[in-house]
N, CA, C and O atoms as CSV, one atom per row, in Angstrom:
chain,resi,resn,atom,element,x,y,z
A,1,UNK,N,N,97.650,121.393,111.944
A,1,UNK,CA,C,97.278,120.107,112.492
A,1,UNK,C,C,98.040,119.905,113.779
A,1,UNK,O,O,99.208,120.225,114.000
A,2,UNK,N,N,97.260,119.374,114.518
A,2,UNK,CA,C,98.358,119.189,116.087
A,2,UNK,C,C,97.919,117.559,116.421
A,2,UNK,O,O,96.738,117.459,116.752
A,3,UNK,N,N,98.542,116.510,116.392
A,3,UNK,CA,C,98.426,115.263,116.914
A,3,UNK,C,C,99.205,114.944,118.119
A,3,UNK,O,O,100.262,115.440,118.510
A,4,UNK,N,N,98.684,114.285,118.483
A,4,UNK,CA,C,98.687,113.584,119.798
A,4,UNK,C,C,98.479,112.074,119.575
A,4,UNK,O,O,97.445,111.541,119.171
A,5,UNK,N,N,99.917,111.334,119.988
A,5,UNK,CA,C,99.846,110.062,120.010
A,5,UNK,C,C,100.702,109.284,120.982
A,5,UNK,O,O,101.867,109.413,121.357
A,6,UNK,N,N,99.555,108.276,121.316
A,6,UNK,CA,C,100.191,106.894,122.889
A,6,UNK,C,C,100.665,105.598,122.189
A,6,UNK,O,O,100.160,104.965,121.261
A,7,UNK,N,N,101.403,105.464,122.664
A,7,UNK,CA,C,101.917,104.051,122.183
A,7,UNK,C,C,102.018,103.312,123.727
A,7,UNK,O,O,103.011,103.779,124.285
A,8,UNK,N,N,101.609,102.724,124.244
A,8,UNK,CA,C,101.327,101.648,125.478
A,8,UNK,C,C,101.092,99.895,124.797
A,8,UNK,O,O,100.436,99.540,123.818
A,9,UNK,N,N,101.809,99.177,125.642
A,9,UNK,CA,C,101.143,98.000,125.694
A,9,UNK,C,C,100.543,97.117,126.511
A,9,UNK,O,O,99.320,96.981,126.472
A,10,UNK,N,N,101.388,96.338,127.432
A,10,UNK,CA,C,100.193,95.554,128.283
A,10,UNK,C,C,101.104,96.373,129.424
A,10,UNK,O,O,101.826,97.359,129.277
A,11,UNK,N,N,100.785,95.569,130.643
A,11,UNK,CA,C,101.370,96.222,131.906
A,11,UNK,C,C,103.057,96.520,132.261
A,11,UNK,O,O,103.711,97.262,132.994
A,12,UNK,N,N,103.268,95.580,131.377
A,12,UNK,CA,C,104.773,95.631,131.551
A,12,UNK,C,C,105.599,96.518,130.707
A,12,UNK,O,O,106.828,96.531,130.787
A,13,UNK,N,N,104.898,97.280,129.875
A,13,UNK,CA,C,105.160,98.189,128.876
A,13,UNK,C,C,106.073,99.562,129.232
A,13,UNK,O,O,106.373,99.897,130.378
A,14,UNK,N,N,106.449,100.284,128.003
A,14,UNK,CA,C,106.507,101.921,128.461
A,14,UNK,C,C,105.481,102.182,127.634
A,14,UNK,O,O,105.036,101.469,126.735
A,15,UNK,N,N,105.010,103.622,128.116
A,15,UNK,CA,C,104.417,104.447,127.159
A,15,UNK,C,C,105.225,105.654,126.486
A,15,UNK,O,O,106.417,105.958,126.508
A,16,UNK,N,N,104.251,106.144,125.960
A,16,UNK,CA,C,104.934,107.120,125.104
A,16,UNK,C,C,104.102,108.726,124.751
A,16,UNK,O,O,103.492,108.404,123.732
A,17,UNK,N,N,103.980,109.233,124.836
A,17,UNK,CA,C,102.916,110.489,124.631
A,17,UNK,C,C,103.901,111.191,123.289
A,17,UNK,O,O,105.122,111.108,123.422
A,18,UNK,N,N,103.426,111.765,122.217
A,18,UNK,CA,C,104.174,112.559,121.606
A,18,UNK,C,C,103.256,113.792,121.284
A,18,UNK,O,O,102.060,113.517,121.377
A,19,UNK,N,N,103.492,114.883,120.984
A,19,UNK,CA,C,102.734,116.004,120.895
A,19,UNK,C,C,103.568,117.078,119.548
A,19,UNK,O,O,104.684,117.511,119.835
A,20,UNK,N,N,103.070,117.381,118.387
A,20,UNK,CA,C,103.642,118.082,117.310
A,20,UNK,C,C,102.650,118.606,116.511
A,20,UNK,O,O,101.528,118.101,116.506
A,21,UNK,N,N,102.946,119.606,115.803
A,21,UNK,CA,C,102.556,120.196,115.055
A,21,UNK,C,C,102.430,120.310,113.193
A,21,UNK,O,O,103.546,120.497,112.710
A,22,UNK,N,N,101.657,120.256,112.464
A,22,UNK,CA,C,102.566,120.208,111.248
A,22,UNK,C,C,101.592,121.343,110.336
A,22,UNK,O,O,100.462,121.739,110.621
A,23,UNK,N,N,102.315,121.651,109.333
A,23,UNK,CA,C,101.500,123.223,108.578
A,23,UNK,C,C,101.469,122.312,107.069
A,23,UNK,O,O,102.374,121.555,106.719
A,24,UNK,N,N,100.190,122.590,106.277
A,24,UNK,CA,C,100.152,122.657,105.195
A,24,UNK,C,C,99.902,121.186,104.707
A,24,UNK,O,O,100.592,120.613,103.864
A,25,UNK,N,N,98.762,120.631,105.391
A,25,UNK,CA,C,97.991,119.299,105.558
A,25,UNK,C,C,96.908,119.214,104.494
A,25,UNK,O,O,96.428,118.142,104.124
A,26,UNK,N,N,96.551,120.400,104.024
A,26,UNK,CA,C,94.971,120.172,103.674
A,26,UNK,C,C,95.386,121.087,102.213
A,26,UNK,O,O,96.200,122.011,102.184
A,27,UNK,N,N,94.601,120.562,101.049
A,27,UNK,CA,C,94.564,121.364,99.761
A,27,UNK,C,C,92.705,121.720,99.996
A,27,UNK,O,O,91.986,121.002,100.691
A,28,UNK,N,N,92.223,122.939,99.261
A,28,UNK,CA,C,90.876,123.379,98.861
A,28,UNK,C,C,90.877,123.117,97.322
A,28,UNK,O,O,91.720,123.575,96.550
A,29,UNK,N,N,89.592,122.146,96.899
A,29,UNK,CA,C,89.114,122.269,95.564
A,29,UNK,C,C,87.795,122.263,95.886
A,29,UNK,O,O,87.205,121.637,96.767
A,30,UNK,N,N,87.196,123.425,94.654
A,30,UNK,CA,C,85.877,123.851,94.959
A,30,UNK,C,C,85.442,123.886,96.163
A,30,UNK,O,O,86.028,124.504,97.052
A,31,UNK,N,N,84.178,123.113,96.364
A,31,UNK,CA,C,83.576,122.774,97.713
A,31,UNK,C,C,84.177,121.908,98.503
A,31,UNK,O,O,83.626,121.753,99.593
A,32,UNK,N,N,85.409,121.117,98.246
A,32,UNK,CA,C,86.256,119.760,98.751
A,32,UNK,C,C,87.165,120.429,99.436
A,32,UNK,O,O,87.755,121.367,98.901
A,33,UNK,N,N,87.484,119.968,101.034
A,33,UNK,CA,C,88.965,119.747,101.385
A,33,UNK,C,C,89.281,118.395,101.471
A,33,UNK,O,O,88.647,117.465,101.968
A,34,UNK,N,N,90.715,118.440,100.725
A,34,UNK,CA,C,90.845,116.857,100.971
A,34,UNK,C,C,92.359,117.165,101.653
A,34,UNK,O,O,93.281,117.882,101.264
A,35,UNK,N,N,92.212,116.333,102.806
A,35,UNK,CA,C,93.715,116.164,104.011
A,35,UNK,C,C,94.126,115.106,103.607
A,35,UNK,O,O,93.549,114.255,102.930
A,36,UNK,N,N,95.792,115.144,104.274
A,36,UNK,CA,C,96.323,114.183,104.050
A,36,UNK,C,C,96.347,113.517,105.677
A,36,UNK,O,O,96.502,114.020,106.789
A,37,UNK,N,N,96.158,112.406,105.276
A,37,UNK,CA,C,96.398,111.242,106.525
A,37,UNK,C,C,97.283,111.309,107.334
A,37,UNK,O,O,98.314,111.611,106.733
A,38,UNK,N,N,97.519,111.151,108.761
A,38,UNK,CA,C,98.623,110.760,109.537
A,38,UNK,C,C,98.643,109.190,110.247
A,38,UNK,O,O,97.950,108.936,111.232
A,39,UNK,N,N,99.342,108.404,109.739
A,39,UNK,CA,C,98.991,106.915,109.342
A,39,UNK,C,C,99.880,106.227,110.746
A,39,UNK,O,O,100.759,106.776,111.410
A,40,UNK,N,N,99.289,104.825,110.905
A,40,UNK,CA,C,99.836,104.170,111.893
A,40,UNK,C,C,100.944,103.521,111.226
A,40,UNK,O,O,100.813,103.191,110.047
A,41,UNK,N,N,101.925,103.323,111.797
A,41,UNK,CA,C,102.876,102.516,111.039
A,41,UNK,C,C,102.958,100.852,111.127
A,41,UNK,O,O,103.770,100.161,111.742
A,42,UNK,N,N,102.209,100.589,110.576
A,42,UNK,CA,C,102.459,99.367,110.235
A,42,UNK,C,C,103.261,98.251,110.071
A,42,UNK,O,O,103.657,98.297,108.907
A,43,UNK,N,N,103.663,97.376,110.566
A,43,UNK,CA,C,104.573,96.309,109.733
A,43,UNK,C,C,104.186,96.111,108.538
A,43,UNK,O,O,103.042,96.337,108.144
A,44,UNK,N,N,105.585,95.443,107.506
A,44,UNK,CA,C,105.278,94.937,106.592
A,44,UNK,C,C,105.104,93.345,106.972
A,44,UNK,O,O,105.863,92.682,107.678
A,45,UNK,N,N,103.734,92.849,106.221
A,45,UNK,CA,C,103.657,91.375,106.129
A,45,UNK,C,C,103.749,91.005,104.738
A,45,UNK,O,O,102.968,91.508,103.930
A,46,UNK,N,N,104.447,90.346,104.454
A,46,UNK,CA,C,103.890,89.516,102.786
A,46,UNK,C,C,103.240,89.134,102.634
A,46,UNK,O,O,102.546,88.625,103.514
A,47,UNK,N,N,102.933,89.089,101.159
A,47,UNK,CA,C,101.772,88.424,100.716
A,47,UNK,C,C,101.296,87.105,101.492
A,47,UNK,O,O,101.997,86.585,102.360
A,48,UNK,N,N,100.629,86.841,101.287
A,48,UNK,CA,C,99.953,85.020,101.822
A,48,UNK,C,C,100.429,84.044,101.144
A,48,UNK,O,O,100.353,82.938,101.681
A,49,UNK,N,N,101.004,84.130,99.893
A,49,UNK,CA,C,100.902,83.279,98.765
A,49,UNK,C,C,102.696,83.022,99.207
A,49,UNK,O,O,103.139,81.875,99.169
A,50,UNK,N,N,103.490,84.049,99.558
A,50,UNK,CA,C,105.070,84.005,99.783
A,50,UNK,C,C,105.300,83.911,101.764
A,50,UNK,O,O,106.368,84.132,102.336
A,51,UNK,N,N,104.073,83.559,102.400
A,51,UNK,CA,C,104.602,82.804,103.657
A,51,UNK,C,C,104.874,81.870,103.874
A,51,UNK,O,O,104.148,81.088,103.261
A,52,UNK,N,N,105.699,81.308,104.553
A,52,UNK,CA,C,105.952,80.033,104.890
A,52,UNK,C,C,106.217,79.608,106.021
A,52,UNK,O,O,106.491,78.440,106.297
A,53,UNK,N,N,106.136,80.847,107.025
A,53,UNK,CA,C,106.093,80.397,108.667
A,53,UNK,C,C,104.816,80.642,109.270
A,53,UNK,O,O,103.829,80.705,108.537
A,54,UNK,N,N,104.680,80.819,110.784
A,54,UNK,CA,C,103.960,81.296,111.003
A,54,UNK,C,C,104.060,82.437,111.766
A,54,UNK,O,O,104.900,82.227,112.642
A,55,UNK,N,N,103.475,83.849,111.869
A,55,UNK,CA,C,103.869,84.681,112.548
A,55,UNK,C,C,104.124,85.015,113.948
A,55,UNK,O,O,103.468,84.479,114.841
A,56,UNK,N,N,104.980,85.815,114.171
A,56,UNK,CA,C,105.302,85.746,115.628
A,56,UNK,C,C,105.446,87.231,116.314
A,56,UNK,O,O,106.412,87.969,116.120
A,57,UNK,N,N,104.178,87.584,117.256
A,57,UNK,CA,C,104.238,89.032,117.837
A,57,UNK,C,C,104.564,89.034,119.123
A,57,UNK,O,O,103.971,88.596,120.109
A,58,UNK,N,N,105.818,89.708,118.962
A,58,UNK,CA,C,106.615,88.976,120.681
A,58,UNK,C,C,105.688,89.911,121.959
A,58,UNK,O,O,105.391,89.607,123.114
A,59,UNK,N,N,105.414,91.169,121.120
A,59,UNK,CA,C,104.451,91.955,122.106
A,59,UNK,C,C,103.543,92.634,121.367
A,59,UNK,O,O,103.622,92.759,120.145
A,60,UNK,N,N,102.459,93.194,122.229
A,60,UNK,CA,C,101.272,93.895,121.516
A,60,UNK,C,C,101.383,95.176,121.168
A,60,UNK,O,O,101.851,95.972,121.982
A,61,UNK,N,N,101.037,95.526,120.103
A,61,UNK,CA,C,101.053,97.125,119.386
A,61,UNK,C,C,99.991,97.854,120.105
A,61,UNK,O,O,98.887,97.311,120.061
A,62,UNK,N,N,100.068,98.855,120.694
A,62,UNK,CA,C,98.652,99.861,121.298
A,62,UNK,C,C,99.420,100.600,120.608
A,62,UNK,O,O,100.642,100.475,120.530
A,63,UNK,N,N,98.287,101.967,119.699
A,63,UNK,CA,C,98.610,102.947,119.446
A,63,UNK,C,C,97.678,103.431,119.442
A,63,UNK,O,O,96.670,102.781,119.166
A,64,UNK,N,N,97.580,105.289,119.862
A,64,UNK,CA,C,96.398,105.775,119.580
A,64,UNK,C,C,96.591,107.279,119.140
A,64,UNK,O,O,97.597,107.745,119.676
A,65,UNK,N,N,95.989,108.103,118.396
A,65,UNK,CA,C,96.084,108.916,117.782
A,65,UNK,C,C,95.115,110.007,117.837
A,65,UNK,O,O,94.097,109.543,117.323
A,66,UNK,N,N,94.928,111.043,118.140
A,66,UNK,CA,C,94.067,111.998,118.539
A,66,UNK,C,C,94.950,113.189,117.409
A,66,UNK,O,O,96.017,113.762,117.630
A,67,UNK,N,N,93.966,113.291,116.052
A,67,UNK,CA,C,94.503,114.534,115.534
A,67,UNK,C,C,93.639,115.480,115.187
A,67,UNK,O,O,92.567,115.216,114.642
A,68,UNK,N,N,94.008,116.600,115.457
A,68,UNK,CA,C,93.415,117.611,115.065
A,68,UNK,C,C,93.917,118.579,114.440
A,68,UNK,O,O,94.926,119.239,114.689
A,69,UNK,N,N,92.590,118.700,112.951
A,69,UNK,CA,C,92.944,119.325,111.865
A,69,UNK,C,C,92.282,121.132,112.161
A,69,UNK,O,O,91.121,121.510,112.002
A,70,UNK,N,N,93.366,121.879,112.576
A,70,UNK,CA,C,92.288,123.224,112.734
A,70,UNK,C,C,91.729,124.135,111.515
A,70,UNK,O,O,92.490,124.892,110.912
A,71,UNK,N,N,90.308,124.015,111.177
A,71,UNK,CA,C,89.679,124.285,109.694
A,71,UNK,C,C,89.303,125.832,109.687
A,71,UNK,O,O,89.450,126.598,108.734
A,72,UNK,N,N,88.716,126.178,111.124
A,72,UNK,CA,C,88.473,127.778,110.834
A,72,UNK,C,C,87.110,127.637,110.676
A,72,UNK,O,O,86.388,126.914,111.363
A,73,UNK,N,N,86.738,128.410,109.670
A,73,UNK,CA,C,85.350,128.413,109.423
A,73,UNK,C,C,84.810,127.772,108.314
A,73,UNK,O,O,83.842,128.298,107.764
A,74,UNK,N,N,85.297,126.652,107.858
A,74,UNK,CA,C,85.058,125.974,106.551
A,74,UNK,C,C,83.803,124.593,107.302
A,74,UNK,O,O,83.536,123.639,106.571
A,75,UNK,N,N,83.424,124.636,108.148
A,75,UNK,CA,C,82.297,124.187,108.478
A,75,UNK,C,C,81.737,123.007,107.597
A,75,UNK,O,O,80.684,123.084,106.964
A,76,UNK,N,N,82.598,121.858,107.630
A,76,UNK,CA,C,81.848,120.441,106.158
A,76,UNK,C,C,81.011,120.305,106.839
A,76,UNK,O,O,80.700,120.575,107.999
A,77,UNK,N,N,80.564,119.758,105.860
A,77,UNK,CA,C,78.988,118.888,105.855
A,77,UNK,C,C,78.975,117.449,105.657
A,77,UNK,O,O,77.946,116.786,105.532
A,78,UNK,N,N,79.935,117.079,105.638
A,78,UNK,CA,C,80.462,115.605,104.978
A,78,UNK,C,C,81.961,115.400,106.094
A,78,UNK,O,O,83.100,115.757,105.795
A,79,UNK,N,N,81.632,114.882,107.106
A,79,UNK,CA,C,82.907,114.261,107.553
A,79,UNK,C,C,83.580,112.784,106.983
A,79,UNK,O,O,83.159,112.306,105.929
A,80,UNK,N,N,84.681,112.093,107.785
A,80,UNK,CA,C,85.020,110.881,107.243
A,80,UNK,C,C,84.326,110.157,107.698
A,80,UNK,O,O,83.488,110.595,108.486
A,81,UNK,N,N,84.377,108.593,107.375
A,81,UNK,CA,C,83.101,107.825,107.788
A,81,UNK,C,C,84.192,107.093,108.829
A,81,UNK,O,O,85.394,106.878,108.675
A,82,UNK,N,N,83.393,106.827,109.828
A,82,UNK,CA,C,83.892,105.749,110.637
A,82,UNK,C,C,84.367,104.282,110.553
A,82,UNK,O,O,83.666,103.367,110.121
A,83,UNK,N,N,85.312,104.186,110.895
A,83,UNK,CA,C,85.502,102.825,111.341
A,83,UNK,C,C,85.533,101.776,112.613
A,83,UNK,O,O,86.011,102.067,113.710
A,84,UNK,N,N,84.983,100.595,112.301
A,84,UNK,CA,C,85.153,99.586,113.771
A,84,UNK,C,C,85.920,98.087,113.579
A,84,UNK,O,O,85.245,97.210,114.116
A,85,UNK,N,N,86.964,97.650,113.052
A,85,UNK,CA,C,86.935,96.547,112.561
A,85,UNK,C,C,87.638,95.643,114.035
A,85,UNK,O,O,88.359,96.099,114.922
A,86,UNK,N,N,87.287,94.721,113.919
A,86,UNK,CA,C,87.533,93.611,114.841
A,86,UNK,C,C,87.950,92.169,114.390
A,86,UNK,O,O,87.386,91.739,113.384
A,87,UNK,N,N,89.000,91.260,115.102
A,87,UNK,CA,C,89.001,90.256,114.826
A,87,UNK,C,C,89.873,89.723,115.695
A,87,UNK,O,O,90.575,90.532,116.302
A,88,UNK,N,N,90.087,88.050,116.024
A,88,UNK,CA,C,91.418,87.173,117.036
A,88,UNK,C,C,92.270,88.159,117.382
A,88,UNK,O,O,92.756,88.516,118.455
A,89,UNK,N,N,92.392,88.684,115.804
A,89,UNK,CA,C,94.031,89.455,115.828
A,89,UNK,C,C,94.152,91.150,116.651
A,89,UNK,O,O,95.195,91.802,116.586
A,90,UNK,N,N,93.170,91.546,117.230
A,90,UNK,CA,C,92.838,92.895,117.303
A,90,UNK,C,C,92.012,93.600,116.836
A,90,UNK,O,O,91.088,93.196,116.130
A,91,UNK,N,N,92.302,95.260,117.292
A,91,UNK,CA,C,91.267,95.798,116.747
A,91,UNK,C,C,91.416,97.037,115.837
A,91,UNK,O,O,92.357,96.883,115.059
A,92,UNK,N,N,90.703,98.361,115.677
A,92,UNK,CA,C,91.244,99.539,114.456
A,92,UNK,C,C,89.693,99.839,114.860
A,92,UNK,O,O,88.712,99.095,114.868
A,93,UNK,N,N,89.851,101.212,115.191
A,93,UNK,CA,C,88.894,102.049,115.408
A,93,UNK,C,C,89.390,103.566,114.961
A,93,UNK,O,O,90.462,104.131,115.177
A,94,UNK,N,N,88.246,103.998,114.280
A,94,UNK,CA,C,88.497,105.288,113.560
A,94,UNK,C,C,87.133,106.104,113.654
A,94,UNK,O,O,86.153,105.590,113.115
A,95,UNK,N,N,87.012,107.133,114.189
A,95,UNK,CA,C,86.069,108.722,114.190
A,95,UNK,C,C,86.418,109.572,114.238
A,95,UNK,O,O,87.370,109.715,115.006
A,96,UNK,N,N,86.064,110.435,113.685
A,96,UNK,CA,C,86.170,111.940,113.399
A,96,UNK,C,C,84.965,112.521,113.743
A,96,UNK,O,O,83.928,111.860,113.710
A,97,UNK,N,N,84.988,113.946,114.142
A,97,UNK,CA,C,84.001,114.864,114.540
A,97,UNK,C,C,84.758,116.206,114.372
A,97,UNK,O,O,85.956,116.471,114.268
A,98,UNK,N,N,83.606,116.975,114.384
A,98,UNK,CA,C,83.554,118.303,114.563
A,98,UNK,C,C,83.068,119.609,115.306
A,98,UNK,O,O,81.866,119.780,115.507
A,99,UNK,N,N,83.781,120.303,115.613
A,99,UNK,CA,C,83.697,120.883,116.957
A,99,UNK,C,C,84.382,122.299,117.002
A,99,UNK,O,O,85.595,122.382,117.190
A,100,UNK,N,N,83.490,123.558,116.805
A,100,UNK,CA,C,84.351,124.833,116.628
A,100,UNK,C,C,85.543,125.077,115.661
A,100,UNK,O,O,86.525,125.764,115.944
A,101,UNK,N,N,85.408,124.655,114.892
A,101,UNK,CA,C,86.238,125.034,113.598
A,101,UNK,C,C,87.409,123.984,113.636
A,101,UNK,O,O,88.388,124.242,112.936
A,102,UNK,N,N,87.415,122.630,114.505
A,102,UNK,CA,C,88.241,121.775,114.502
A,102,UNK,C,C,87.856,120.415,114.070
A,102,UNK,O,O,86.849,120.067,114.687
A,103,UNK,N,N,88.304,119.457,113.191
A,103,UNK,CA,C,88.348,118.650,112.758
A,103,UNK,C,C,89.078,117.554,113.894
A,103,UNK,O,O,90.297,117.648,114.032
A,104,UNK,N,N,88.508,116.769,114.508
A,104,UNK,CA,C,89.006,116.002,115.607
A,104,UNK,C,C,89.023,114.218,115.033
A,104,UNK,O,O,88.108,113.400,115.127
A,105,UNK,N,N,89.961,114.092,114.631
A,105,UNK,CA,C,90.271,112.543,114.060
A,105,UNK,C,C,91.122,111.770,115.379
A,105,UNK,O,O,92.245,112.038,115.806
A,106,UNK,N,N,90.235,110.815,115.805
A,106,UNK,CA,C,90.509,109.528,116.915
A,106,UNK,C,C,90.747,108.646,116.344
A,106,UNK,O,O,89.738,108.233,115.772
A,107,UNK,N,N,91.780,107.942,116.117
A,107,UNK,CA,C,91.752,106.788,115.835
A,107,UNK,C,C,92.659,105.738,116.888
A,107,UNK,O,O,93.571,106.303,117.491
A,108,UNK,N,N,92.479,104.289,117.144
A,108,UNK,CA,C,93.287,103.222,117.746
A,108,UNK,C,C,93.483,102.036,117.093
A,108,UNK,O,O,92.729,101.461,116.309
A,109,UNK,N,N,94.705,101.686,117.540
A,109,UNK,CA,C,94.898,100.147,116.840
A,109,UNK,C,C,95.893,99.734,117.947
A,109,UNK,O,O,96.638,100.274,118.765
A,110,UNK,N,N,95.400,98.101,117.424
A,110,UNK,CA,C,95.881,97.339,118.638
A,110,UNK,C,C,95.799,95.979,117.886
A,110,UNK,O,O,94.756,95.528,117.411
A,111,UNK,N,N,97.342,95.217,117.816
A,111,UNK,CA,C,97.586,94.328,117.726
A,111,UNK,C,C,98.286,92.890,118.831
A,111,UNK,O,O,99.444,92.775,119.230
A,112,UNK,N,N,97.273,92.094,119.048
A,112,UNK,CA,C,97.690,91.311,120.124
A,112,UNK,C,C,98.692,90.495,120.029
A,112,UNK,O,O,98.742,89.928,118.938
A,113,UNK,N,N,99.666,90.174,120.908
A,113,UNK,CA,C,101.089,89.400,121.490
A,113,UNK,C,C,100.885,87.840,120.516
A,113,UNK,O,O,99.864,87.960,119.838
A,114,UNK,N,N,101.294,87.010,120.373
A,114,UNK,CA,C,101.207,85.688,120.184
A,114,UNK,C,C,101.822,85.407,118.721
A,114,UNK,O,O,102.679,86.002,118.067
A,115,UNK,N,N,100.965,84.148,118.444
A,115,UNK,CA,C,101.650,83.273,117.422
A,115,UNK,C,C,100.482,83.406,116.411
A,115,UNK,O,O,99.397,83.042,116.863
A,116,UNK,N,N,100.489,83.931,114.918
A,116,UNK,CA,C,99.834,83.583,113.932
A,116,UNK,C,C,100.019,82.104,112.981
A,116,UNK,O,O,100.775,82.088,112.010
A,117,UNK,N,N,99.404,81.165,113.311
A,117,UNK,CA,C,99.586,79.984,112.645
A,117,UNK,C,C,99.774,79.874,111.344
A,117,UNK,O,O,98.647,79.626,110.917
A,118,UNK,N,N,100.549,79.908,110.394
A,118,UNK,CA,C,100.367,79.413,109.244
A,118,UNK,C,C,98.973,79.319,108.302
A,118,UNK,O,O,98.539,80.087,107.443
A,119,UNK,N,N,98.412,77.927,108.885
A,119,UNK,CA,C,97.004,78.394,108.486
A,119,UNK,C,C,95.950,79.327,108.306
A,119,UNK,O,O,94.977,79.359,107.553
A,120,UNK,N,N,96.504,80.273,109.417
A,120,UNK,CA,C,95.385,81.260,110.013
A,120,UNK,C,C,95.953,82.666,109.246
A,120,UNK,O,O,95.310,83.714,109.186
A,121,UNK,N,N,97.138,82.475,108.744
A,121,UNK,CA,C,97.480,84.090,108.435
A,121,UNK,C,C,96.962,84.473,107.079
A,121,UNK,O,O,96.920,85.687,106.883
A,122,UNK,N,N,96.608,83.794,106.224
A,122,UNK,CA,C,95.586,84.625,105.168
A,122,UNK,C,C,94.586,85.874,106.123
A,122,UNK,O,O,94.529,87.078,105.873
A,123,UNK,N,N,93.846,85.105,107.287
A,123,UNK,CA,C,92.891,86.070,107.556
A,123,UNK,C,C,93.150,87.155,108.317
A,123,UNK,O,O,92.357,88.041,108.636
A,124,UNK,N,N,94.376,87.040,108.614
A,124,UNK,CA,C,95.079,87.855,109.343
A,124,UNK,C,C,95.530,88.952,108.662
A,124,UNK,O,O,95.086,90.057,108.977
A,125,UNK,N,N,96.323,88.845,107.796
A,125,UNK,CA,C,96.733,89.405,106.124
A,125,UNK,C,C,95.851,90.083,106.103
A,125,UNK,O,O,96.119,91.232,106.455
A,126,UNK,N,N,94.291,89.799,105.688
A,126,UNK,CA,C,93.109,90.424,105.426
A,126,UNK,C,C,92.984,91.304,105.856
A,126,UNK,O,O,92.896,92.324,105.172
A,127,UNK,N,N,92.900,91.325,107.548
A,127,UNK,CA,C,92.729,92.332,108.379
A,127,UNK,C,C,93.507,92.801,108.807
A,127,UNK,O,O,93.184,93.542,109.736
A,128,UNK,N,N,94.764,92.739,108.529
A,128,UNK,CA,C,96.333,94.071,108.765
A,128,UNK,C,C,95.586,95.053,107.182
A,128,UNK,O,O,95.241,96.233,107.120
A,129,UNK,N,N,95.557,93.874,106.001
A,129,UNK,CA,C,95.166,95.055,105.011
A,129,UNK,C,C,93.890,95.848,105.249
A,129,UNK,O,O,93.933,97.010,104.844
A,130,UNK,N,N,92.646,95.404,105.887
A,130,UNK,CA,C,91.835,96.652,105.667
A,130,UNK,C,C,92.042,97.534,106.511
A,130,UNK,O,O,91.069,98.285,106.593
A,131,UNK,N,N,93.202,97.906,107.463
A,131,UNK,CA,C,93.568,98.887,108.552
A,131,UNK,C,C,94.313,99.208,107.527
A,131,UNK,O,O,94.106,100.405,107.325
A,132,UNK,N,N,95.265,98.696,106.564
A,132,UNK,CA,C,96.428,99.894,105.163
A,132,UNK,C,C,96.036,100.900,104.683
A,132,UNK,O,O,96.455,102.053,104.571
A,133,UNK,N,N,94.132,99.686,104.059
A,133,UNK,CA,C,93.706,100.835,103.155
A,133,UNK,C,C,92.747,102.038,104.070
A,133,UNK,O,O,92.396,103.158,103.701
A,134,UNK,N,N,92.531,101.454,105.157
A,134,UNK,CA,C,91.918,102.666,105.843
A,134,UNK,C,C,92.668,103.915,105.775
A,134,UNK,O,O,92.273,104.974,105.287
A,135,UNK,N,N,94.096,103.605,106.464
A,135,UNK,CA,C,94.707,104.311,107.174
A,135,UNK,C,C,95.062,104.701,105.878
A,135,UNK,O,O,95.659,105.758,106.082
A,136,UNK,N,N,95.066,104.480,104.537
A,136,UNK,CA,C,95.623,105.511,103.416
A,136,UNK,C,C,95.006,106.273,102.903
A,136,UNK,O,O,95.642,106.924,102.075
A,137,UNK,N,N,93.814,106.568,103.024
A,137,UNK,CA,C,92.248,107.338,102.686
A,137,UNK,C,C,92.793,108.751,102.893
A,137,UNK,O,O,93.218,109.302,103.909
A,138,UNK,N,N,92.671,109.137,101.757
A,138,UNK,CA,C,92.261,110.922,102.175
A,138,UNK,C,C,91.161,111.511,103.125
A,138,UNK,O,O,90.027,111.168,102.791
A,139,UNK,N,N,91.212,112.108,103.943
A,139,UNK,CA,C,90.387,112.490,104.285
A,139,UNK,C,C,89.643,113.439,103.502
A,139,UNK,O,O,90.144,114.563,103.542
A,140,UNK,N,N,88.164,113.297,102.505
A,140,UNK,CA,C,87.625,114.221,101.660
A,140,UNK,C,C,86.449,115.005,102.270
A,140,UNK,O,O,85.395,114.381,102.392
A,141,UNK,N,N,86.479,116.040,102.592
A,141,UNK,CA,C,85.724,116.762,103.503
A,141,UNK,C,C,85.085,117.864,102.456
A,141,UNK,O,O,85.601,118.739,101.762
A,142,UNK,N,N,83.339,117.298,102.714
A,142,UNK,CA,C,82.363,118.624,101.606
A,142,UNK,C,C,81.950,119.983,102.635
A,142,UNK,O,O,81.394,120.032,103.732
A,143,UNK,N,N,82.450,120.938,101.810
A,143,UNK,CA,C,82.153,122.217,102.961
A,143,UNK,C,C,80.659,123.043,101.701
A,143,UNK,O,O,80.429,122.962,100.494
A,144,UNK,N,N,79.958,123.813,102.964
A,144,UNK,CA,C,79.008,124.508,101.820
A,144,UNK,C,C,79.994,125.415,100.567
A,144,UNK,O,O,79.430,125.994,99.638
């Protein structure tokens, strides 16, 4: 696997490029490869039910992730499914493709600067969690 990841934020930012390698990502069962994830790191938020302020993002999260899983000739037929989610709070975009024996996983996330109100952070909550459970998905890949 070789990833490639930016961390940028608004103009006043640094960036960051990182570039690594890692061996021994992927198990074979039967017709299945299933990979393991390389995940955005997240904050922890608490539950909704145990807040009592309102949140505060002194700056914006850009991250982006370009990994590639090198498969060889195992040729799936079943990639991961995409994601697009959107909301106030930002965004989480996820595709994968395939391309000469490489498994090419894009993904971005981006969390915007400001103040989460009290009121408003249930839905917020919501949508930090469906980027968790995205980002915890095996990747299950059907090869002939």
């Amino acid at each position: 696997v070789r990833v490639s990841r930016k961390t940028a934020g608004d103009r006043n930012s640094i960036g960051l490029v990182v570039r690594d390698e890692i061996k021994n990502v992927c198990r074979k069962y039967g017709n299945h490869i299933l990979l393991n994830p390389i995940n955005f790191e997240l904050p922890a938020f608490e539950e909704p039910e145990s807040r009592k302020t309102p949140v505060q993002l002194p700056y914006p999260l850009r991250e982006e992730y370009v990994i590639r899983y090198h498969l060889g000739d195992m040729n799936p037929t079943v990639l991961p499914q995409s994601a697009d989610l959107e909301s106030p709070y930002g965004a989480y975009r996820f595709q994968a493709e395939w391309e000469d024996g490489i498994l090419k996983i894009r993904k971005t996330l981006t969390l915007h600067a400001g103040t989460v109100p009290l009121e408003e952070y249930t839905d917020f909550f919501r949508f930090v969690s469906e980027i968790r459970n995205h980002e915890h998905t095996h990747y299950n890949l059907e090869i002939p």
